[in-house]
Residue frames as a rotation matrix with the C-alpha (Angstrom) as fourth column:
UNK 1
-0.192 -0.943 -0.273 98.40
-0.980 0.168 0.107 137.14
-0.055 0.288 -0.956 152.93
UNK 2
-0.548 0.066 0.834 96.97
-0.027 0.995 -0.096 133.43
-0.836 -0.076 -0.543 153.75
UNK 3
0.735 0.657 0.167 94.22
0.071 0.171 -0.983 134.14
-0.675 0.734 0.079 150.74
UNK 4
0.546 -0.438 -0.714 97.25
-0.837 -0.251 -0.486 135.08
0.034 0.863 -0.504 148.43
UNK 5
-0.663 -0.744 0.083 99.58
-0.720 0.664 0.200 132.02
-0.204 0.073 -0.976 149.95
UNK 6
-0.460 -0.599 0.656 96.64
-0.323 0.801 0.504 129.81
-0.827 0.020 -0.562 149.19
UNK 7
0.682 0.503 -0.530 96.14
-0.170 -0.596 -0.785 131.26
-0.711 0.626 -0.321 146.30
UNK 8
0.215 -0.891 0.401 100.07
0.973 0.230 -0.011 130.11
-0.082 0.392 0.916 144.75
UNK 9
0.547 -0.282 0.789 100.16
0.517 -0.628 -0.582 133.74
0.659 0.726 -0.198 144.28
UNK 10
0.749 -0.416 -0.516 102.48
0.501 -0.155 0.852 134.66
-0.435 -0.896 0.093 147.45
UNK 11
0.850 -0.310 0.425 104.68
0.150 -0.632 -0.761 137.62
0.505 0.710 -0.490 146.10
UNK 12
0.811 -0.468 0.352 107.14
-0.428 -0.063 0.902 137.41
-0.399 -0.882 -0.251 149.15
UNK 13
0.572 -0.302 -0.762 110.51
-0.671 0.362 -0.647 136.75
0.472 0.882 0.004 148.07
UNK 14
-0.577 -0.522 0.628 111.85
-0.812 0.454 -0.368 135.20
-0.093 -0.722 -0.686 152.17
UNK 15
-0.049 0.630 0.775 108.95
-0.723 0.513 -0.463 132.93
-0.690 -0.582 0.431 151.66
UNK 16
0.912 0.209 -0.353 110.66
-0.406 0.585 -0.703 131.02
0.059 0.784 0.618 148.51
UNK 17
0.838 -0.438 0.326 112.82
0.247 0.837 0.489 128.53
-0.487 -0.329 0.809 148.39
UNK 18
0.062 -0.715 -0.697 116.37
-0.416 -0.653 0.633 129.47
-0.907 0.250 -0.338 146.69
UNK 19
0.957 -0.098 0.274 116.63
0.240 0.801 -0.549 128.68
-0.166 0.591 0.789 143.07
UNK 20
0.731 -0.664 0.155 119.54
-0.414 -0.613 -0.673 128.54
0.543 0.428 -0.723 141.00
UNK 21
0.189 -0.762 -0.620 123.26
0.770 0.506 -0.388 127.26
0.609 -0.404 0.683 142.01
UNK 22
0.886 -0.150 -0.439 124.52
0.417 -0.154 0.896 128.19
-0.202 -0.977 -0.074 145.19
UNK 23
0.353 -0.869 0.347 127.66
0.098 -0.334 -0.937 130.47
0.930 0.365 -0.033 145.01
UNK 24
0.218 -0.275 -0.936 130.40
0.920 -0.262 0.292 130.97
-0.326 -0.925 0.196 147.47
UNK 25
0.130 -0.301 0.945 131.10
0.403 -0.855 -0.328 134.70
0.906 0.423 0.010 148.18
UNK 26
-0.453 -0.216 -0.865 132.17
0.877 -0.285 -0.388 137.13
-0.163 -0.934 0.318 151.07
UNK 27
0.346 0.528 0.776 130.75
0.536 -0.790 0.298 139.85
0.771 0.312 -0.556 151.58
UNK 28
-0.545 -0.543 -0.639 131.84
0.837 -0.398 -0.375 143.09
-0.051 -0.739 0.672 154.12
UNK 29
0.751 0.535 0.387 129.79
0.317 -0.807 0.499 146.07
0.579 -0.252 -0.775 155.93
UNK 30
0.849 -0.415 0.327 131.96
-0.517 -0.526 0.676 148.60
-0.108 -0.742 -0.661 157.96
UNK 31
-0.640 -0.765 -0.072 135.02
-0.766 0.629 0.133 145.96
-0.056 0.141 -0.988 159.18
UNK 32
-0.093 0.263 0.960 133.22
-0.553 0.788 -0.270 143.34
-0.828 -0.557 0.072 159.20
UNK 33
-0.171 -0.184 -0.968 133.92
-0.985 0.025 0.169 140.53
-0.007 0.983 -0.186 156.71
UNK 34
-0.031 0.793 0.609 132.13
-0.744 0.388 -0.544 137.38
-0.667 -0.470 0.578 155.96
UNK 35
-0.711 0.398 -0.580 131.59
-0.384 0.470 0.794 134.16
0.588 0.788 -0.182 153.53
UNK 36
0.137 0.990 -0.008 128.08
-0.324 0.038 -0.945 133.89
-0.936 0.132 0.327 152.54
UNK 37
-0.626 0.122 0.770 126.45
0.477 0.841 0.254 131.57
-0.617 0.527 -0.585 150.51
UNK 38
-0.389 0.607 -0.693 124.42
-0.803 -0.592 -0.069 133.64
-0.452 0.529 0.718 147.35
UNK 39
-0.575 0.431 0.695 121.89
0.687 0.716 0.125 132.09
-0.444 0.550 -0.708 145.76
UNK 40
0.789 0.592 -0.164 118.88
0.367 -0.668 -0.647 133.97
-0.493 0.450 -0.745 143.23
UNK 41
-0.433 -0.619 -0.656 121.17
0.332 -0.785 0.522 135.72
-0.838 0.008 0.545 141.34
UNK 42
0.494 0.598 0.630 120.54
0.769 0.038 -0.639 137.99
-0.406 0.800 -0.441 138.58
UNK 43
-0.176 -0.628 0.758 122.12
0.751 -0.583 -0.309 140.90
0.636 0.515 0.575 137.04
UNK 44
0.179 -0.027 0.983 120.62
-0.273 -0.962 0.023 143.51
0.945 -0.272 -0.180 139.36
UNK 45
0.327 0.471 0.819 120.04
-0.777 -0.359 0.517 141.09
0.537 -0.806 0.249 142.57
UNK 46
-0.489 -0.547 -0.680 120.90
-0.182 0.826 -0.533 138.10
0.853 -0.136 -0.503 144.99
UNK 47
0.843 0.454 0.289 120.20
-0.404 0.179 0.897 136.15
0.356 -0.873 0.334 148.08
UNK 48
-0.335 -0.940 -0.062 122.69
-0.509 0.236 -0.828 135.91
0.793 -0.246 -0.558 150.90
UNK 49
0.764 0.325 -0.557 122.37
0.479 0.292 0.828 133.61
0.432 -0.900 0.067 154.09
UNK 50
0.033 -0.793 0.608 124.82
-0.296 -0.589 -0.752 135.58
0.954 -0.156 -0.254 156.02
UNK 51
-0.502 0.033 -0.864 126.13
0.586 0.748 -0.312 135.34
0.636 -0.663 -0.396 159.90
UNK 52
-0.905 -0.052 -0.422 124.41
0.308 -0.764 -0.567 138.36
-0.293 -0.643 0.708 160.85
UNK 53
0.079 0.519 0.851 121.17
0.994 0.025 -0.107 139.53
-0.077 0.855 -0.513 160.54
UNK 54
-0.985 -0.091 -0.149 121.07
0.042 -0.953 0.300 142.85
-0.169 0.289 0.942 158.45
UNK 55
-0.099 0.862 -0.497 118.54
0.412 -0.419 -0.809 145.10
-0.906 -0.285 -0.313 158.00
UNK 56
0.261 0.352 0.899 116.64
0.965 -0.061 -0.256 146.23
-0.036 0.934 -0.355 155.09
UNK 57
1.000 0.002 -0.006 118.49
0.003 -0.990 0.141 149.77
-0.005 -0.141 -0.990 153.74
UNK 58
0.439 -0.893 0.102 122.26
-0.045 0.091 0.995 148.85
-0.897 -0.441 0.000 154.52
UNK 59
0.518 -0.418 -0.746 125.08
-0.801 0.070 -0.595 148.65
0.300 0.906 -0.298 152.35
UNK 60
0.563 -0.591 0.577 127.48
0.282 0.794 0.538 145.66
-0.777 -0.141 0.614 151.73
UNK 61
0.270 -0.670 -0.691 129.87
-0.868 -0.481 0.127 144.76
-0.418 0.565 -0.711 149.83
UNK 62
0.702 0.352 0.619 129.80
-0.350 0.928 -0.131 141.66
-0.620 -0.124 0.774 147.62
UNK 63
-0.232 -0.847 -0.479 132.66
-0.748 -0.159 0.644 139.80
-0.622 0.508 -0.596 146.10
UNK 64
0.691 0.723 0.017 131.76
-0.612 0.598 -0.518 137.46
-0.385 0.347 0.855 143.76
UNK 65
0.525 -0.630 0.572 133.87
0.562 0.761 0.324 134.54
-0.640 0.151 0.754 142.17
UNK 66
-0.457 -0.708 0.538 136.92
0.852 -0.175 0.493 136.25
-0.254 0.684 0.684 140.34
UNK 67
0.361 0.556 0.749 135.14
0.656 -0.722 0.220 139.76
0.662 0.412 -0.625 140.74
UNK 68
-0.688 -0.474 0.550 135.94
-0.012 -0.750 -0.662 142.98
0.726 -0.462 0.510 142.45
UNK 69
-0.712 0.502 -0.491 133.66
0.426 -0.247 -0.870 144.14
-0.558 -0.829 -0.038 145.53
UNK 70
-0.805 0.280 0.522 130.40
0.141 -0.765 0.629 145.82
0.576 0.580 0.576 144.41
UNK 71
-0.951 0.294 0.092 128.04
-0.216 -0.421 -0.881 147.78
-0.220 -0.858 0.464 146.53
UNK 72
-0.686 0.661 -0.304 124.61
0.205 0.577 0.790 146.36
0.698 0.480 -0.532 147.05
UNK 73
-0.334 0.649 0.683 121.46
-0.942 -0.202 -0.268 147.79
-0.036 -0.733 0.679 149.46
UNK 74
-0.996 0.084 0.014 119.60
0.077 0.961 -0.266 145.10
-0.036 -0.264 -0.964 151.36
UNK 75
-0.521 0.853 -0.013 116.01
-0.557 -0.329 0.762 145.47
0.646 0.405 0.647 150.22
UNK 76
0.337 0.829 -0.446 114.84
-0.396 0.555 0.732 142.56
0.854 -0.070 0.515 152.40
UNK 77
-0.490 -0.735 0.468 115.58
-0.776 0.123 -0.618 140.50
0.397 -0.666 -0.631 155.67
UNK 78
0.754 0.648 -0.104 113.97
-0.542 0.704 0.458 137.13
0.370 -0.289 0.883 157.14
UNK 79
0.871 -0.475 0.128 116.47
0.310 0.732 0.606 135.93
-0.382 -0.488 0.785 160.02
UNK 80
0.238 -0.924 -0.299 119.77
-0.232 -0.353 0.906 135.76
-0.943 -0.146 -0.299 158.29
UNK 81
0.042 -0.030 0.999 118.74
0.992 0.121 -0.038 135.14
-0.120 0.992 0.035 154.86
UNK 82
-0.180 0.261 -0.948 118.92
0.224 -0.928 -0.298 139.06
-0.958 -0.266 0.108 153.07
UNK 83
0.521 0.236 0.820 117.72
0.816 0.145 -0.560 140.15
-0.251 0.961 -0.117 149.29
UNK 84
-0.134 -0.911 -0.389 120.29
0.334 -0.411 0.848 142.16
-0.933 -0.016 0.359 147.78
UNK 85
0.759 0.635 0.144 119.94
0.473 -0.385 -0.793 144.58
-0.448 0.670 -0.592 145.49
UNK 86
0.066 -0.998 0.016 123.28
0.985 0.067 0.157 145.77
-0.157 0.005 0.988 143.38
UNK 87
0.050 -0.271 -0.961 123.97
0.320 -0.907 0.273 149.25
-0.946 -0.321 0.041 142.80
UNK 88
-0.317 -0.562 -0.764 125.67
-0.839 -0.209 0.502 148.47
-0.442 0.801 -0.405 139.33
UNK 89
0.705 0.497 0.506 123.80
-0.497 0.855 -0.147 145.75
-0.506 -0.148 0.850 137.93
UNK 90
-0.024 -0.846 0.533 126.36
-0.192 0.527 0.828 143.12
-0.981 -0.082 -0.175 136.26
UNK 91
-0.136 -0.024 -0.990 126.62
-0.980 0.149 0.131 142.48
0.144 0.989 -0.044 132.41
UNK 92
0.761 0.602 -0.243 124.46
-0.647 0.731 -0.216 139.66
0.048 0.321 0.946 131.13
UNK 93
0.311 -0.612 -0.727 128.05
-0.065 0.749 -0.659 137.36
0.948 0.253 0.193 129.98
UNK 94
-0.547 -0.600 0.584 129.36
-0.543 -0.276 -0.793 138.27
0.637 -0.751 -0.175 133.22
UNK 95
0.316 0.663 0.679 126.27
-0.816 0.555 -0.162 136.38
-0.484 -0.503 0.716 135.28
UNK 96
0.827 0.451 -0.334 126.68
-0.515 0.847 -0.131 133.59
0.224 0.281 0.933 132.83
UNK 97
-0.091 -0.994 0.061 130.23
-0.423 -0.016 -0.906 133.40
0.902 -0.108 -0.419 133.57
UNK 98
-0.559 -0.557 0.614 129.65
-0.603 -0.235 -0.763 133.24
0.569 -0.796 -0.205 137.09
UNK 99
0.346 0.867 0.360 126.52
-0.843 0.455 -0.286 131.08
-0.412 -0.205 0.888 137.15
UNK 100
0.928 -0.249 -0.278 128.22
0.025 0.785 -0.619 128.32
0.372 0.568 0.734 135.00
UNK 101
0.614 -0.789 0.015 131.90
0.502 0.405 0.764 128.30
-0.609 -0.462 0.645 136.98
UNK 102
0.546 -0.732 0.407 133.79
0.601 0.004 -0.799 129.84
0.584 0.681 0.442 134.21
UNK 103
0.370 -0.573 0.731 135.26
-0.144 -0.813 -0.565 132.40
0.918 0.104 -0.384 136.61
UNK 104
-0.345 -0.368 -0.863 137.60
0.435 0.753 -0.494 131.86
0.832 -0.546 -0.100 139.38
UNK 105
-0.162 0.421 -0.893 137.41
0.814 0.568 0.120 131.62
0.558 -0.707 -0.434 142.81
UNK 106
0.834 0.503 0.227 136.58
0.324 -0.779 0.537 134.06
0.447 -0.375 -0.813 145.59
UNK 107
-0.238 -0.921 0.310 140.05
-0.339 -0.220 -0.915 136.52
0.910 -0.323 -0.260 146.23
């Protein structure tokens, strides 16, 4: 792993920095319910910093700005940061929507 980190070619995705705007969102496992800060998005995935740490395998639930809940497995874990993986991945206009503000806030 050091030959690959100094190598630039470090494939790890806890061991980058977040791009991309920051989103508020909540998110909920069992009862438990939460805002968390997403960052990475994409149509299938995210990063959450959450207040808990979860474990790679779990479900959540993520609400996004002016979206319903949608179920997402945690693929990763480093502390309380987790990669999120969506079930349903999101429609392309729908990211841009939400990546650019056009949709409202979090219910």
């Amino acid at each position: 792993m050091l030959v690959k980190q100094a190598a630039g070619q470090d494939a790890n995705p806890w061991g980058q920095a977040p791009c991309g705007p920051l989103i508020p969102a909540t998110y909920r496992r069992g009862v438990l319910r939460a805002k968390v800060t997403l960052s990475d998005l994409t149509c299938r995935s995210a990063r959450i910093d959450s207040m808990e740490a979860l474990k790679p395998g779990m479900l959540v639930w993520i609400t996004l700005p002016g979206l319903e809940a949608r179920p997402a497995k945690v693929d990763w874990t480093s502390g309380f940061t987790a990669g999120l993986h969506f079930e349903a991945p999101l429609h392309p206009a729908v990211l841009d929507a939400v990546l650019e503000g056009r949709i409202g806030s979090v219910h």
